[in-house]
OpenMM code with the backbone's topology and positions (N, CA, C; nanometers):
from openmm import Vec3, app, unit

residues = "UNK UNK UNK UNK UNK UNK UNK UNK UNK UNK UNK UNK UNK UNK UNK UNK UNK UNK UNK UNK UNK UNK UNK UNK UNK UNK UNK UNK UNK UNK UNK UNK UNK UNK UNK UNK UNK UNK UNK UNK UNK UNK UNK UNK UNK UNK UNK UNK UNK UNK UNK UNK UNK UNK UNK UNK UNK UNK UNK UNK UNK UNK UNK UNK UNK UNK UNK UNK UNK UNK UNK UNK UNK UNK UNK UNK UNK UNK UNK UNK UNK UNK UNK UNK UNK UNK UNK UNK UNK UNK UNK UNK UNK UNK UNK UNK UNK UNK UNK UNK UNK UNK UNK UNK UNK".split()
positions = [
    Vec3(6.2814, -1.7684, 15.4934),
    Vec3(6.1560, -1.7786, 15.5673),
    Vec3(6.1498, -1.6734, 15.6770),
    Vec3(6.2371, -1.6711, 15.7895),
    Vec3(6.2534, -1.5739, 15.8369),
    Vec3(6.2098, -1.4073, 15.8172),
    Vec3(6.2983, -1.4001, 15.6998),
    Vec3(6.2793, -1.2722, 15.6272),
    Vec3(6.1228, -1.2084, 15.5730),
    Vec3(6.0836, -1.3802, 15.4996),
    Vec3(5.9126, -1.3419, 15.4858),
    Vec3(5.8131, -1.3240, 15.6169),
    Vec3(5.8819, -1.3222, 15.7180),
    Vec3(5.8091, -1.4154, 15.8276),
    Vec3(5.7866, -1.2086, 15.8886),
    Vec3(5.9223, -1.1993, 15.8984),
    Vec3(5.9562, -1.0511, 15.9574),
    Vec3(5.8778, -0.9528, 15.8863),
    Vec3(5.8885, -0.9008, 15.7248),
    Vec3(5.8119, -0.8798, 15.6353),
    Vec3(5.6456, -0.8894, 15.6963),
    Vec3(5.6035, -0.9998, 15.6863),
    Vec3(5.4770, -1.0056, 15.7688),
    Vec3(5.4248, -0.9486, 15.8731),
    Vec3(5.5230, -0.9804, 15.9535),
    Vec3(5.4403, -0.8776, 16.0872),
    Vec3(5.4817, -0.7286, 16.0898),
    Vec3(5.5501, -0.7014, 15.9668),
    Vec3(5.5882, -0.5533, 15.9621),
    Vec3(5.4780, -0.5093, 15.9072),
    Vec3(5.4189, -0.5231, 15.7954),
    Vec3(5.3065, -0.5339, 15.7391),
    Vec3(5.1663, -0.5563, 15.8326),
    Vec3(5.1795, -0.5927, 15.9782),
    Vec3(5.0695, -0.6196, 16.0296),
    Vec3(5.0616, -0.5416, 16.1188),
    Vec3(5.1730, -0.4688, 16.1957),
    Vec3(5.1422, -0.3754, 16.2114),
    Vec3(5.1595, -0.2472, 16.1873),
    Vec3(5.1897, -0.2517, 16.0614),
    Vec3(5.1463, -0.1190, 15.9570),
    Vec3(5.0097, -0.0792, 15.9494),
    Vec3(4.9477, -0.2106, 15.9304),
    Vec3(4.7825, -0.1976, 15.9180),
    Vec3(4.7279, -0.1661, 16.0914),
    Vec3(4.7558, -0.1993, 16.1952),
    Vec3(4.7251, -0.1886, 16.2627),
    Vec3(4.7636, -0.0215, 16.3396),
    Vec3(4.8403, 0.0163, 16.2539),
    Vec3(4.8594, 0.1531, 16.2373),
    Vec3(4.7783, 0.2596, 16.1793),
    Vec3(4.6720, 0.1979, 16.1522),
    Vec3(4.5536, 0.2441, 16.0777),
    Vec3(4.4032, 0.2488, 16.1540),
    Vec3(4.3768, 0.1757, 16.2329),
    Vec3(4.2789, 0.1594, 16.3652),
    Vec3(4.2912, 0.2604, 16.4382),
    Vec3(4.1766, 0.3390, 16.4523),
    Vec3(4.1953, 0.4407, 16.5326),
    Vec3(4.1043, 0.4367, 16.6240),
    Vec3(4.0751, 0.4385, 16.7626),
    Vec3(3.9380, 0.4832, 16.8673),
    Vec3(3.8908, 0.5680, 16.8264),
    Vec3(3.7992, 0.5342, 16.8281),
    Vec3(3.6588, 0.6880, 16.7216),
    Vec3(3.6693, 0.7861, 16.8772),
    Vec3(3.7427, 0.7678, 16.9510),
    Vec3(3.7110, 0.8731, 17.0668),
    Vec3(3.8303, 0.9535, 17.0766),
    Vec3(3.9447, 0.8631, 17.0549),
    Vec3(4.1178, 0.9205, 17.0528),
    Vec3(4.1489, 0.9310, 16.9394),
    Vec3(4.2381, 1.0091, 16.9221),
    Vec3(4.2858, 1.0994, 16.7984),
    Vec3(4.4529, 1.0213, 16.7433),
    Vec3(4.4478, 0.8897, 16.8205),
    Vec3(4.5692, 0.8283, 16.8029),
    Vec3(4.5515, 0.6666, 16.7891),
    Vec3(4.5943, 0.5971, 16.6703),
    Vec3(4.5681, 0.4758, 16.6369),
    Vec3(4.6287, 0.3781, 16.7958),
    Vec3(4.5687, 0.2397, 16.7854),
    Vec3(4.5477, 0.1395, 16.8377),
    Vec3(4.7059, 0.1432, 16.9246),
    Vec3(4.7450, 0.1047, 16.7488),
    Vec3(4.9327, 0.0407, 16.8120),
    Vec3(5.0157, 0.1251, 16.9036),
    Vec3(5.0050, 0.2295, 16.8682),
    Vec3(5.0873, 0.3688, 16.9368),
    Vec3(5.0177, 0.4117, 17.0210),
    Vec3(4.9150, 0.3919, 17.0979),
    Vec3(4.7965, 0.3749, 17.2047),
    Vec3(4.8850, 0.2975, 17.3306),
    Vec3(4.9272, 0.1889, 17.2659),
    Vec3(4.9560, 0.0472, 17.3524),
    Vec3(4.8497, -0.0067, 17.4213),
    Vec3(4.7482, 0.0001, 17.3178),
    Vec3(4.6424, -0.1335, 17.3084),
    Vec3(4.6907, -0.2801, 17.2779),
    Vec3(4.7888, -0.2618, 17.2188),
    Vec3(4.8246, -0.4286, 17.1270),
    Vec3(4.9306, -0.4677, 17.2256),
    Vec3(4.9124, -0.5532, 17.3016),
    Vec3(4.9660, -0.6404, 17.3628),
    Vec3(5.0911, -0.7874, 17.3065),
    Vec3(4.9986, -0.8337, 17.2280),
    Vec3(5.1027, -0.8790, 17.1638),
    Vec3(5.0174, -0.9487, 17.0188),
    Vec3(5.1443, -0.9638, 16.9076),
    Vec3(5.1278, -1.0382, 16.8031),
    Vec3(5.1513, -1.1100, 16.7939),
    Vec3(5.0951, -1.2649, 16.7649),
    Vec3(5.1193, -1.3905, 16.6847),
    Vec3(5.1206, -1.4305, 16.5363),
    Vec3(5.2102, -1.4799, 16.4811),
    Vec3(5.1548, -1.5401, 16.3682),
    Vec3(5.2049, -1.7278, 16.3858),
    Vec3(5.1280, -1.7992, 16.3475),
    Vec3(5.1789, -1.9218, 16.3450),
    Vec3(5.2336, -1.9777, 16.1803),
    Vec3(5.2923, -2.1222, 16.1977),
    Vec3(5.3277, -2.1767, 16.0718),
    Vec3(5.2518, -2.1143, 15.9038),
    Vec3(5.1472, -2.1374, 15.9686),
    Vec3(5.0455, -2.0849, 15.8642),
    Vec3(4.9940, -2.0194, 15.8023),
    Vec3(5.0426, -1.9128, 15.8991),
    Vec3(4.9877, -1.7530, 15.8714),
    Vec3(4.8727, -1.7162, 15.9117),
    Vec3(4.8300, -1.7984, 16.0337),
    Vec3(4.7103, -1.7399, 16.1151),
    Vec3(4.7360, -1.6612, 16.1794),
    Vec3(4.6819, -1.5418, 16.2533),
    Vec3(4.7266, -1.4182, 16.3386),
    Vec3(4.6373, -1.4560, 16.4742),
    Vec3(4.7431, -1.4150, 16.5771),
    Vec3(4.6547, -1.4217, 16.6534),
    Vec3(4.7040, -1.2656, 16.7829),
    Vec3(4.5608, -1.2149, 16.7839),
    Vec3(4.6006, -1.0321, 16.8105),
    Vec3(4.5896, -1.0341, 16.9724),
    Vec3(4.6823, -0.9942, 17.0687),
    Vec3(4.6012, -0.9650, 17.1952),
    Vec3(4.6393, -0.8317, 17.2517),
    Vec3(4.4707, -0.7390, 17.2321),
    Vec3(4.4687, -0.6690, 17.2597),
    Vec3(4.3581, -0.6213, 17.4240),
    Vec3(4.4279, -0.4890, 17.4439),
    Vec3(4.2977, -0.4519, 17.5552),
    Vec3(4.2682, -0.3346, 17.5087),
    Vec3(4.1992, -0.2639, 17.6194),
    Vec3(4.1311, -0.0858, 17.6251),
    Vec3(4.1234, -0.0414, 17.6564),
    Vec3(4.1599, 0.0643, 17.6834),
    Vec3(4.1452, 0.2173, 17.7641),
    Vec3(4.1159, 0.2175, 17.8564),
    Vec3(3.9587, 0.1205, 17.8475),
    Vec3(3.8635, 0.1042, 18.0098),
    Vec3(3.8052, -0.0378, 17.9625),
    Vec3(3.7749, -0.0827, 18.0730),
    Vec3(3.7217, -0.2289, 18.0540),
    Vec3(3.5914, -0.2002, 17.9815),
    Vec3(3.5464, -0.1083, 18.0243),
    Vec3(3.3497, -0.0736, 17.9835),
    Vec3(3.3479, 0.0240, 17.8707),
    Vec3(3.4636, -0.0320, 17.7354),
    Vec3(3.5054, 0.0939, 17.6853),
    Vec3(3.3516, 0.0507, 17.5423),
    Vec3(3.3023, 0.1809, 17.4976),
    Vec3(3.2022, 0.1553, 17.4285),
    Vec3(3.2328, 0.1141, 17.2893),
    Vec3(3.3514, 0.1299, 17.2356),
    Vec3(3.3751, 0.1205, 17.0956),
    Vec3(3.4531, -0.0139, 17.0862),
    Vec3(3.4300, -0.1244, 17.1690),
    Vec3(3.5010, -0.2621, 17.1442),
    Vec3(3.4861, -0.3118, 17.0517),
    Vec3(3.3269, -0.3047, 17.0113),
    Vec3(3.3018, -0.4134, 16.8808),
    Vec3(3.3718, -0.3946, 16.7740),
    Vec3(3.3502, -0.2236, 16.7438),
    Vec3(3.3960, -0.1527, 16.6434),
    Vec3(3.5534, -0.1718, 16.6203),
    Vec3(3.6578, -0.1501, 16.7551),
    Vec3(3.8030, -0.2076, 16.7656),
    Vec3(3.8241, -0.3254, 16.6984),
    Vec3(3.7398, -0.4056, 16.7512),
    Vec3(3.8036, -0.5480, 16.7268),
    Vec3(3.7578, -0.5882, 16.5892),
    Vec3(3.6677, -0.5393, 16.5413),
    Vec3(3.6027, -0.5528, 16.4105),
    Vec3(3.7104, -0.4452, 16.2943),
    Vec3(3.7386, -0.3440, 16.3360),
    Vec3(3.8263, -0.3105, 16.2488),
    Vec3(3.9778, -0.4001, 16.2150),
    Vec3(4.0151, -0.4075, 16.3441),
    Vec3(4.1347, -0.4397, 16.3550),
    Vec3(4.1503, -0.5726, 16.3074),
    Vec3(4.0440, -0.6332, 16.2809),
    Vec3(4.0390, -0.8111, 16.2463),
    Vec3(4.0212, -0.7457, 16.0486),
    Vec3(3.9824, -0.6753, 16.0310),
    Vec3(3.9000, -0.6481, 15.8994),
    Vec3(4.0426, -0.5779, 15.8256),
    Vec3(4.1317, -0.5216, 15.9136),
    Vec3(4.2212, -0.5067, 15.7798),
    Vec3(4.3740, -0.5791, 15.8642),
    Vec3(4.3705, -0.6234, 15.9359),
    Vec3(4.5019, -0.7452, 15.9314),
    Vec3(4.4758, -0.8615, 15.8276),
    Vec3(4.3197, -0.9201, 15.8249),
    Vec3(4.2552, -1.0080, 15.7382),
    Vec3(4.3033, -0.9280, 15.5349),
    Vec3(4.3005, -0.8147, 15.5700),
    Vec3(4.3389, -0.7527, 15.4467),
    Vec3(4.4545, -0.7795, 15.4059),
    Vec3(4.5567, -0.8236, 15.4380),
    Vec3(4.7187, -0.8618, 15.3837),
    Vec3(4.6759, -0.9913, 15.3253),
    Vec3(4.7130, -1.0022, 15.2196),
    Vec3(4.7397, -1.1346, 15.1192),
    Vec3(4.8011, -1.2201, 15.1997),
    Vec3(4.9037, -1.2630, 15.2678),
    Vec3(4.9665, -1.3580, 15.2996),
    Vec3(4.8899, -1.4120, 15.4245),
    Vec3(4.7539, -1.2959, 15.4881),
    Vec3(4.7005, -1.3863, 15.6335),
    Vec3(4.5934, -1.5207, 15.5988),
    Vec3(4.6186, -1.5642, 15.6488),
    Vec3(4.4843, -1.6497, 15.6240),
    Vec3(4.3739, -1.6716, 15.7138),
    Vec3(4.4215, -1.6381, 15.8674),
    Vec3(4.2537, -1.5629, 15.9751),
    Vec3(4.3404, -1.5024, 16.0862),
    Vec3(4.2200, -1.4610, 16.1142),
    Vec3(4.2649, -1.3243, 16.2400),
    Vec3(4.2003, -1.3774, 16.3268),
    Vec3(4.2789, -1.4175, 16.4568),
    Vec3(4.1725, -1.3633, 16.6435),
    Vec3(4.1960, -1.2814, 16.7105),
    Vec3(4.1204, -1.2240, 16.7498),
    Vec3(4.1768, -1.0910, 16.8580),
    Vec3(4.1144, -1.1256, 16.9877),
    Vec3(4.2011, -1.1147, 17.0512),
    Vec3(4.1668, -1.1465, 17.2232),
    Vec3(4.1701, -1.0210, 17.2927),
    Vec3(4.0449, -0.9801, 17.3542),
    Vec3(4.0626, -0.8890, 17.4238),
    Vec3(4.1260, -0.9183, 17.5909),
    Vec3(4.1882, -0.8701, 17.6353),
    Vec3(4.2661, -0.8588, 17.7501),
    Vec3(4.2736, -0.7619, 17.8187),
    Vec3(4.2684, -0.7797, 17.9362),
    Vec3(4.3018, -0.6855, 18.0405),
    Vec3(4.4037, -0.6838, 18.1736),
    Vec3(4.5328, -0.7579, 18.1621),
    Vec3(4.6325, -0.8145, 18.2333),
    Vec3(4.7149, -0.7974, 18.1333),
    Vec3(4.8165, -0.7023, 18.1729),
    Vec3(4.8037, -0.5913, 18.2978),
    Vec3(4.6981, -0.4635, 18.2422),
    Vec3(4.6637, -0.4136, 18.3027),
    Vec3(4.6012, -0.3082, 18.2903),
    Vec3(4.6348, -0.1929, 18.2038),
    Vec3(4.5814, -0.1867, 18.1140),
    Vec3(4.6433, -0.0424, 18.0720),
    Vec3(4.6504, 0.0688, 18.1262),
    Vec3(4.7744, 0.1133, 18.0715),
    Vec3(4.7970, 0.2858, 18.1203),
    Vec3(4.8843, 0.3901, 18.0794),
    Vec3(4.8852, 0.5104, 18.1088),
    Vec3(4.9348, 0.6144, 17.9841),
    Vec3(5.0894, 0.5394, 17.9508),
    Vec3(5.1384, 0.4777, 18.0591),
    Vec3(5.2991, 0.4574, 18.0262),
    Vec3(5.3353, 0.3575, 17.9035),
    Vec3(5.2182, 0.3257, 17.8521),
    Vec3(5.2346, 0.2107, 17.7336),
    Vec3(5.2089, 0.2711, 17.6116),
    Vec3(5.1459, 0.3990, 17.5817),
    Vec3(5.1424, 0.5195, 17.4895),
    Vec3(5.3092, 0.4686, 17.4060),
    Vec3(5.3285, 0.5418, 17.3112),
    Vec3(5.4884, 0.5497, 17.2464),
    Vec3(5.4492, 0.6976, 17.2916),
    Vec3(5.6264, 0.7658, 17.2442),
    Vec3(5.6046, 0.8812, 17.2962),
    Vec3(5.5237, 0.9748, 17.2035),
    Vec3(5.5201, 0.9223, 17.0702),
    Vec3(5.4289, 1.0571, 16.9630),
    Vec3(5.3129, 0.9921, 16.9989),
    Vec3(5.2139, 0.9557, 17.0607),
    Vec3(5.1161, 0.8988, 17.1178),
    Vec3(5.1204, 1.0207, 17.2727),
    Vec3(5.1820, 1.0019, 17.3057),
    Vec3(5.1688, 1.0978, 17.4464),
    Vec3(5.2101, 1.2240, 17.3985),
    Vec3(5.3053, 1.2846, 17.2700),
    Vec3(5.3095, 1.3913, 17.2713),
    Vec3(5.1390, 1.4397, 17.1984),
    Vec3(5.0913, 1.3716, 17.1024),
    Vec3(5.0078, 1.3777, 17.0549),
    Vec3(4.8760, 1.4457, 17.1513),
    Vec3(4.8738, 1.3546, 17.2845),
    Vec3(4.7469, 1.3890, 17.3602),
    Vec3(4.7761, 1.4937, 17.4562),
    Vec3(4.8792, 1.5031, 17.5008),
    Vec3(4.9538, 1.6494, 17.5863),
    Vec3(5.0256, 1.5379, 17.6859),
    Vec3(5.0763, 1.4648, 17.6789),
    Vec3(5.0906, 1.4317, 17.8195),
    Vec3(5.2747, 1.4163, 17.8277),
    Vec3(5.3150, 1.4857, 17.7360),
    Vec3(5.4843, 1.5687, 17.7393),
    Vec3(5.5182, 1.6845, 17.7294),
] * unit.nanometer
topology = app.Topology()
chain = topology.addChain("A")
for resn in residues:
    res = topology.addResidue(resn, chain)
    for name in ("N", "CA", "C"):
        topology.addAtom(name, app.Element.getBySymbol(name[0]), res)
């Protein structure tokens, strides 16, 4: 179980490796938008993410992607995404091919 369990969220955020800000040139996860992942007994997901800027214009579109292909793995059975803003985002939550990506190494 374990093993399927691990499997799963490797797989979830693989896909979430795929979400990109139509404004940044660097997906969601490697952003350090994603705050954290849940999955429960069941295989419900539950996503908490934030954004760039609180007043960021492409939320719907974020959260609508990002629900639209985690929902894409066979084994989920629903997605929530919580948007959040505690703590605040900021460049230091980038990975580093995320910051080498935008110049900021």
């Amino acid at each position: 179980m374990t093993t399927d369990f691990l499997a799963l969220e490797e797989e979830i955020v693989k896909m979430l490796k795929t979400v990109y800000d139509p404004e940044i040139p660097v997906n969601v996860y490697d952003l350090g938008l994603i705050y954290g992942v849940e999955v429960d007994d069941d295989k419900n997901v539950t996503i908490a993410m934030t954004l760039t800027a609180p007043a960021c214009p492409a939320v719907d579109f974020l959260v609508e992607d990002v629900k639209m292909k985690v929902e894409s793995i066979s084994e989920v059975k629903s997605v929530t995404v919580n948007i959040v803003f505690e703590p605040e985002w900021h460049h230091g939550l980038m990975s580093e091919e995320a910051k080498l990506e935008l110049g900021f190494l």
